[in-house]
C-alpha positions as CSV (number, residue, x, y, z in Angstrom):
1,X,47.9,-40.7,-72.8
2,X,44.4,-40.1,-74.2
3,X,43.5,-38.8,-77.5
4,X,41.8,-35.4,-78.0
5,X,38.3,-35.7,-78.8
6,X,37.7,-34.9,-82.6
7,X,36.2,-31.5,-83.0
8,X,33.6,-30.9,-84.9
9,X,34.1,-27.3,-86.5
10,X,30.7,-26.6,-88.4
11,X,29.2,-27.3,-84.6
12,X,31.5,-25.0,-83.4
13,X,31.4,-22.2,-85.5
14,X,27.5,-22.5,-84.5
15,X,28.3,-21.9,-81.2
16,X,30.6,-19.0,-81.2
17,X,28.1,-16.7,-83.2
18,X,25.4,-18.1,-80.5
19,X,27.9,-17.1,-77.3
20,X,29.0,-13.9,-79.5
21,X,25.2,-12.8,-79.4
22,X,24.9,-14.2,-75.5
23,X,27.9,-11.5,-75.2
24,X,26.2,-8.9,-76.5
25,X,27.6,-8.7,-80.3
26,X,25.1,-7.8,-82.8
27,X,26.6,-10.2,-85.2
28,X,29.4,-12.4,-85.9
29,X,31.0,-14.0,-88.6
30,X,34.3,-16.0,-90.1
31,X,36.6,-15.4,-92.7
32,X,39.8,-16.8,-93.7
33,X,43.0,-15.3,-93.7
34,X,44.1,-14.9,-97.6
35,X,43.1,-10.5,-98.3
36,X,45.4,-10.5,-101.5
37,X,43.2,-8.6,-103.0
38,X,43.6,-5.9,-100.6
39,X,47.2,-5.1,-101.1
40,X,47.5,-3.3,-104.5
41,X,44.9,-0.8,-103.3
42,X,46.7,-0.6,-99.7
43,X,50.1,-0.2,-101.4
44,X,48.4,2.7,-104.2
45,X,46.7,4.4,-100.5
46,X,49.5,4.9,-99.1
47,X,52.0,5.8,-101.8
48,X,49.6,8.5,-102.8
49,X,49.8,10.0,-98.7
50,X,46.3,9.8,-98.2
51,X,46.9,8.4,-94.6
52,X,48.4,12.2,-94.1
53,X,50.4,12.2,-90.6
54,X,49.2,8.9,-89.6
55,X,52.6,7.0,-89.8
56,X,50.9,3.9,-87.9
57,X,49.2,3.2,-91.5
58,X,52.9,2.6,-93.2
59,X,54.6,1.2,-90.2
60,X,54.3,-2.3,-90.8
61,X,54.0,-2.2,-94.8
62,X,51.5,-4.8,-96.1
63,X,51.0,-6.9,-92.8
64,X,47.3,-5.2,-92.8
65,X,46.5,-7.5,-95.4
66,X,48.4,-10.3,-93.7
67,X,46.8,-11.4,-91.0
68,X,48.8,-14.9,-90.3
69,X,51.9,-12.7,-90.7
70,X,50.7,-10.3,-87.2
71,X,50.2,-13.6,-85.6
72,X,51.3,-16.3,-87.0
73,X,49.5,-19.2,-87.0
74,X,46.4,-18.0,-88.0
75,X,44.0,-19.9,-90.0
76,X,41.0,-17.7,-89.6
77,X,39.6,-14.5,-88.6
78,X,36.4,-14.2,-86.2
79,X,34.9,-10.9,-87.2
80,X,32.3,-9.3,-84.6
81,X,30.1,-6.3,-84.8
82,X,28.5,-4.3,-82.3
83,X,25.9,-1.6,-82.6
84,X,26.5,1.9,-81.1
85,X,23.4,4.4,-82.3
86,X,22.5,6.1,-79.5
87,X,18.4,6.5,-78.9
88,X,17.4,10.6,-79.3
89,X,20.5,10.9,-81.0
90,X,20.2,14.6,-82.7
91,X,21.5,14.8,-86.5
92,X,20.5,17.4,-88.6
93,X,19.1,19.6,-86.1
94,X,22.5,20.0,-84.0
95,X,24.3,20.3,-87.5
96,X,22.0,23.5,-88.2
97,X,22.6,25.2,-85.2
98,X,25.9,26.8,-85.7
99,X,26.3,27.8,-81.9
100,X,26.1,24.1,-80.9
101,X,28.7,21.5,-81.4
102,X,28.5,18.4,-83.5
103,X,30.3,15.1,-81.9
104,X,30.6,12.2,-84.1
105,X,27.8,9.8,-83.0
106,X,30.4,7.1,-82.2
107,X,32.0,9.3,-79.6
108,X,29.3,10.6,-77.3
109,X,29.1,8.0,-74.5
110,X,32.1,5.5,-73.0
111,X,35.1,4.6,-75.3
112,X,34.6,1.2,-77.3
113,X,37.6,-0.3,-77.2
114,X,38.1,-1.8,-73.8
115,X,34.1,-3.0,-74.0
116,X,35.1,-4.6,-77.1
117,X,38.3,-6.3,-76.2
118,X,36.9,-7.8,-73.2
119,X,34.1,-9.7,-74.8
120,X,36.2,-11.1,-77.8
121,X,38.6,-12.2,-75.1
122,X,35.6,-13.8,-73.1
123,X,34.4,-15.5,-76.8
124,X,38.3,-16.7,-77.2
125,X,38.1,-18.2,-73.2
126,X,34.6,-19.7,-74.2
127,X,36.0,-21.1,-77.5
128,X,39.1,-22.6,-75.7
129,X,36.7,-24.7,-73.4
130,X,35.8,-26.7,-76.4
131,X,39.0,-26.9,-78.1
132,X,42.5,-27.3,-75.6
133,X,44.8,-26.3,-78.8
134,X,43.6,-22.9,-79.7
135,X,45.3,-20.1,-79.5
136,X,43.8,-17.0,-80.2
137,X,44.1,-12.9,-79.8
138,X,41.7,-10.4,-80.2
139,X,42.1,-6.8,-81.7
140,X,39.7,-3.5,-81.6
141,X,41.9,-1.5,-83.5
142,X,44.9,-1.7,-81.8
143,X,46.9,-3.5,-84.1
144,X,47.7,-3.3,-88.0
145,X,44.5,-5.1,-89.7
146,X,42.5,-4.4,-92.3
147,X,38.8,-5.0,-90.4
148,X,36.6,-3.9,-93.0
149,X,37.7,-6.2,-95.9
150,X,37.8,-9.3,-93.0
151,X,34.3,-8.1,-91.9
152,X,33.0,-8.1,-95.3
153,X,34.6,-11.5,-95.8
154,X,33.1,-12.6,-93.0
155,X,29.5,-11.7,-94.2
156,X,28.9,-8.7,-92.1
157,X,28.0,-6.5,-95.2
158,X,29.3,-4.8,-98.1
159,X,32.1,-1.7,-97.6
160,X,30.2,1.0,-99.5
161,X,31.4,3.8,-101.5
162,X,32.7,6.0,-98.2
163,X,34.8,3.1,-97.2
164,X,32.6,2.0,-94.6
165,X,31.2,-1.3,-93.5
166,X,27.2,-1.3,-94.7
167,X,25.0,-4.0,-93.3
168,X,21.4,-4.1,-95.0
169,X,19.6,-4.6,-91.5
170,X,21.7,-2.0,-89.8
171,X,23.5,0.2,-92.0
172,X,26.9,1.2,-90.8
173,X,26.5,2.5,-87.2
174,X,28.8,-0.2,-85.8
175,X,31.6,-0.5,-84.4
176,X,34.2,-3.8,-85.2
177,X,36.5,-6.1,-83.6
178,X,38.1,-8.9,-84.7
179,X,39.4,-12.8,-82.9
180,X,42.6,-14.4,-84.7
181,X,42.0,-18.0,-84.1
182,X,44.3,-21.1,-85.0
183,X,41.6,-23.5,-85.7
184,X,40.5,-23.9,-89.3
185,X,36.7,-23.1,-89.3
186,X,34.4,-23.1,-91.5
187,X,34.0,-19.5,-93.2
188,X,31.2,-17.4,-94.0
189,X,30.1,-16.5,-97.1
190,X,30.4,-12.3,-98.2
191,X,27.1,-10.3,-99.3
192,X,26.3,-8.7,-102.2
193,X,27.7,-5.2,-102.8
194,X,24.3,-3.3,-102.8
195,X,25.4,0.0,-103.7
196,X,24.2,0.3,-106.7
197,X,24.6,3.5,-108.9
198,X,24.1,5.9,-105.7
199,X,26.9,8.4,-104.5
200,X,24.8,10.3,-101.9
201,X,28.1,9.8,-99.2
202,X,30.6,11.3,-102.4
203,X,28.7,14.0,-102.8
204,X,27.5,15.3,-99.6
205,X,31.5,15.6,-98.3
206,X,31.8,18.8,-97.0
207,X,35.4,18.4,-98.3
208,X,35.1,16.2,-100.6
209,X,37.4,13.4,-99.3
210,X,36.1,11.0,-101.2
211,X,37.9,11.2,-104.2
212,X,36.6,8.3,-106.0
213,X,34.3,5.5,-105.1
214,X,35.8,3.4,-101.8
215,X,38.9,5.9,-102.3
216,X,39.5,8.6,-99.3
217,X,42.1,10.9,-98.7
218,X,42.3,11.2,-95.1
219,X,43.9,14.8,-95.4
220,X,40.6,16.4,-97.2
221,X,38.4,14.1,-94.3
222,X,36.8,16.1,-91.1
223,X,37.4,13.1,-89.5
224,X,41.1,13.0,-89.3
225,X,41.2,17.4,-89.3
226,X,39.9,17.0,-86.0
227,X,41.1,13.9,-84.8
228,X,44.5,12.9,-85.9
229,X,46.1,15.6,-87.2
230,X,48.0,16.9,-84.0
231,X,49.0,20.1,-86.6
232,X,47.5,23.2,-87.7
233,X,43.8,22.4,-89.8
234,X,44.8,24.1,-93.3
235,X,42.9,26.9,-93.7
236,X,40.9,26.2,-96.9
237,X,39.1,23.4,-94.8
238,X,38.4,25.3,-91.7
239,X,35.0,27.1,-93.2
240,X,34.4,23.7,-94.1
241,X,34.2,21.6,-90.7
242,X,31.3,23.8,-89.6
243,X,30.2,23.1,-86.2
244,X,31.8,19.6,-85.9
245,X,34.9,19.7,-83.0
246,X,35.3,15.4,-83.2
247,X,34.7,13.7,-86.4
248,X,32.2,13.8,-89.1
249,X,29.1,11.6,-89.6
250,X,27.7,13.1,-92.9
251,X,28.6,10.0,-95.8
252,X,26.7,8.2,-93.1
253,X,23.9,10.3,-92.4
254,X,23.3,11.0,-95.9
255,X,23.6,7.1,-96.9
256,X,20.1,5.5,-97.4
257,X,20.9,2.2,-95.6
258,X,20.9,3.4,-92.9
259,X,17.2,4.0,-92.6
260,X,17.5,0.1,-91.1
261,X,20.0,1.3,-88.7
262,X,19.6,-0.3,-85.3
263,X,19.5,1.7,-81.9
264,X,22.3,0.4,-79.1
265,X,21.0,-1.4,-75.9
266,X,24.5,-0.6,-74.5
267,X,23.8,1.9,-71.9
268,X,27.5,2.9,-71.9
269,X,27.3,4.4,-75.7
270,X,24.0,6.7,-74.7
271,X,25.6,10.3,-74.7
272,X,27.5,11.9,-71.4
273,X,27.9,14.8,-70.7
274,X,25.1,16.1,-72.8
275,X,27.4,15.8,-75.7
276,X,24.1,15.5,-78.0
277,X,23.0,19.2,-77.6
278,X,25.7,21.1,-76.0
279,X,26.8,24.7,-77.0
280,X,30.6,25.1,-78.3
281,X,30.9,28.5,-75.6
282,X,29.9,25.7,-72.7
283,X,32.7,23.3,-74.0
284,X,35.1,25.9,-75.2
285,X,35.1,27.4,-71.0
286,X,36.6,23.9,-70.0
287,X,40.2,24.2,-68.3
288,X,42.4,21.6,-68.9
289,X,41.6,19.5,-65.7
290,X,37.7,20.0,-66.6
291,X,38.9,18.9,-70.6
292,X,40.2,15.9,-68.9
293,X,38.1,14.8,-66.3
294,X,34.7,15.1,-68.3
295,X,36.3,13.0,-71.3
296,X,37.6,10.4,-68.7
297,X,36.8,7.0,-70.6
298,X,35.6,8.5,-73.9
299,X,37.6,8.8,-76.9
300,X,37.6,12.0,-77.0
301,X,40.0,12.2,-74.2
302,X,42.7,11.0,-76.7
303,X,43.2,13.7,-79.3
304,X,44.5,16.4,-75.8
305,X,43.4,19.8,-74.6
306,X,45.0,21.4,-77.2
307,X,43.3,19.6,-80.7
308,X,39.9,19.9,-78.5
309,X,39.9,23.7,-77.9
310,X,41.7,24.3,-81.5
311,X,38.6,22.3,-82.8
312,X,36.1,24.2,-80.9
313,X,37.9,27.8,-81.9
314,X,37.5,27.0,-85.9
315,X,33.7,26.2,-85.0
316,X,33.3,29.8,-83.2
317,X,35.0,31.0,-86.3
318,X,32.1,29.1,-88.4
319,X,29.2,30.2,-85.9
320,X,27.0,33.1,-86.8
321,X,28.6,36.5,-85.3
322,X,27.4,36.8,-81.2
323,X,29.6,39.0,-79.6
324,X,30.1,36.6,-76.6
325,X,31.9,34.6,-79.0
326,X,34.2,37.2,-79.6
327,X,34.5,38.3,-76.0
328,X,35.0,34.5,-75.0
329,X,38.0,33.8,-77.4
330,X,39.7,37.2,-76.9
331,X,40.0,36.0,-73.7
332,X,41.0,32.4,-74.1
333,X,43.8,33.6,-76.1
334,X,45.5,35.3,-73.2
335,X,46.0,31.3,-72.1
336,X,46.3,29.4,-75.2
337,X,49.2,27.4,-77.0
338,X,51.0,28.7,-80.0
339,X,48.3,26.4,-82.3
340,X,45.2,27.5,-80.5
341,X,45.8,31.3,-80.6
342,X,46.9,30.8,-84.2
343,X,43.1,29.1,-84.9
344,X,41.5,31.7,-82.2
345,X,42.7,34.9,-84.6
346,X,41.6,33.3,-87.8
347,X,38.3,32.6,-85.5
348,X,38.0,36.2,-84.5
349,X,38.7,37.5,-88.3
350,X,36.0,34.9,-89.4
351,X,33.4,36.9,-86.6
352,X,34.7,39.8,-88.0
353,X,33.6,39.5,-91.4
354,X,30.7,38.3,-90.3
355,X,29.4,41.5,-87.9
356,X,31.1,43.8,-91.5
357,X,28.5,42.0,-93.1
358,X,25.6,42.2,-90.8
359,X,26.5,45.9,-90.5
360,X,26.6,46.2,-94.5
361,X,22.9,44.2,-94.8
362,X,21.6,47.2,-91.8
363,X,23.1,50.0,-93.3
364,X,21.5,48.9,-96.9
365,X,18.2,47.8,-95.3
366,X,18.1,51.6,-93.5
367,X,19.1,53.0,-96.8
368,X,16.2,51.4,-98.7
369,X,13.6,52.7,-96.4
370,X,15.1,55.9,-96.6
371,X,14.2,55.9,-100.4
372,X,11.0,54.6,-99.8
373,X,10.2,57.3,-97.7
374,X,11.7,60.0,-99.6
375,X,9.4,58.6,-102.6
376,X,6.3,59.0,-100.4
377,X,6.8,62.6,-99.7
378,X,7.6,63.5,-103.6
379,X,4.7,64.7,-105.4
380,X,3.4,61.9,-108.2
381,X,4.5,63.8,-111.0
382,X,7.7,64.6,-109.6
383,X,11.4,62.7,-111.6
């Protein structure tokens, strides 16, 4: 029986960020396995409920920050990222125009996860040619792991004060994915924390989710309003989302690293659908087979009819008054769920209170050139 060849690991780990690139990752690194750290703040998270409804965080207690422990075996963690800023992508401008709606940038084209998990499981079969005895899986979040702390052990940046992975030659508009391997490579060495004194992302939360520095409370974040939560949106954060119906990019947007952001050359995260500069009304006509057939590989598709059009109705509600928003959800709540309708009336109150006011600003304006021309007409002398 012959002897397996002797492997030489530094050469190895050379050529798995090489095939990662070949594949189409912007970067890849390696970390071990050891995120001890990690678990007294995990632990404090989710004692405090900041995860909200999402009982996947406190399923499987501290194995997030246990890798070897989700599968064991593992000596070290290949960490990959992969760029997904679209070109022409509209910020600001769509996030001014209240009758428009605002999609988080990392949901406007095809869904990242398949994309993802296919090429770390091509890396694993490429890594495997070279070395008989690995065994490895890959994850795109789909299992319990803690990829930003592995990502920044890996080198791939610094998580910054929103919680988010920061790279200083591409800021954070990236997605992650990560290979459990059970070959002992060598590991990267993690950057800098470049921070610094700025809290731009703290204080330009519309709801101020971010309750400290790298602390958020997922029940205050736009975010998980309009994506998780399957529930009613409290009220006191509705006037807050704005025109945002899927996620919220503002700690990002507001964050000066990414000024060295990089553009994707994946053609399948360029927008569908027109989902860059689309008006809520357009999206808020959908049926449910439309809902479901124009979302058909994007992840938008996951959060159902139902959290989509109660999205859209709180943005109505936020939009400035147009009575075709009114006449439009009067009658999509002859058709709506229980939740929706509940959202639609506090939508049609909100438009409400916005024509009283428009009506109040007339009747003042009318009443001020009244005066005016009632002042004209007295003689100068007159009291």
């Amino acid at each position: 029986m012959s002897e397996q060849p002797t492997i030489n690991y530094q050469d190895l780990a050379e050529k798995i960020k090489l095939w990662g690139k070949e594949l189409g990752f912007s970067d890849v690194g390696i970390c071990d396995v050891d995120l001890k750290t990690h678990e007294q703040a995990l632990t404090k998270w989710l004692e405090n409920g900041y995860h909200g409804d999402m009982d996947y965080m406190a399923r499987h207690d501290l194995m997030r920050a246990r890798p070897a422990d989700l599968l064991p075996g593992t000596l070290r963690v290949i960490s990959a990222r992969l760029d997904y800023l679209p070109t022409g992508a509209k910020f600001a401008k769509i996030l001014k125009q209240s009758d428009h709606a605002y999609i988080s940038r990392y949901a406007l084209g095809r869904d990242y996860h398949k994309l993802m998990r296919n090429r770390l499981k091509q890396l694993g079969d490429k890594i495997t040619a070279h070395c008989e005895q690995l065994n490895f899986r890959p994850f795109v979040d789909s299992a319990p792991v803690l990829e930003r702390p592995l990502a920044e052990k890996a080198g791939l940046g610094w998580v910054g004060k929103h919680s988010l992975l920061l790279n200083e030659q591409a800021g954070s508009w990236f997605f992650l994915g990560e290979l459990m391997v059970n070959i002992e490579l060598p590991i990267d060495q993690p950057k800098a924390n470049q921070c610094g004194a700025c809290v731009s992302c703290i204080k330009i939360c519309p709801t101020q989710a971010i309750i400290e520095p790298y602390v958020v409370d997922a029940r205050r974040c736009i975010s998980y309003l309009t994506i998780e939560l399957r529930d009613s949106i409290p009220v006191e954060f509705r006037p807050l989302i704005g025109n945002r119906i899927y996620g919220c990019d503002d700690c990002q947007l507001i964050c000066p690293w990414n000024r060295f952001s990089q553009l994707t050359s994946e053609d399948d995260f360029q927008p569908r659908n027109h989902f860059d500069h689309v008006t809520l009304l357009e999206l808020f006509a959908w049926d449910e087979a439309t809902f479901l057939k124009k979302t058909e590989g994007s992840p938008i598709r996951r959060i159902g009819f139902d959290c989509w059009q109660r999205n859209i109705a709180v943005a109505l509600g936020n939009a400035k008054y147009d009575q075709s928003i009114v006449e439009d959800l009067t009658k999509q709540k002859q058709i709506s769920s229980e939740m929706v309708i509940e959202h639609i009336d506090w939508a049609l109150e909100q438009q409400q209170l916005k024509l009283n006011k428009l009506n109040e600003e007339t009747n003042l304006r009318l009443t001020q050139r009244l005066i005016r021309t009632i002042e004209k007409g007295l003689p100068r002398d007159a009291n």
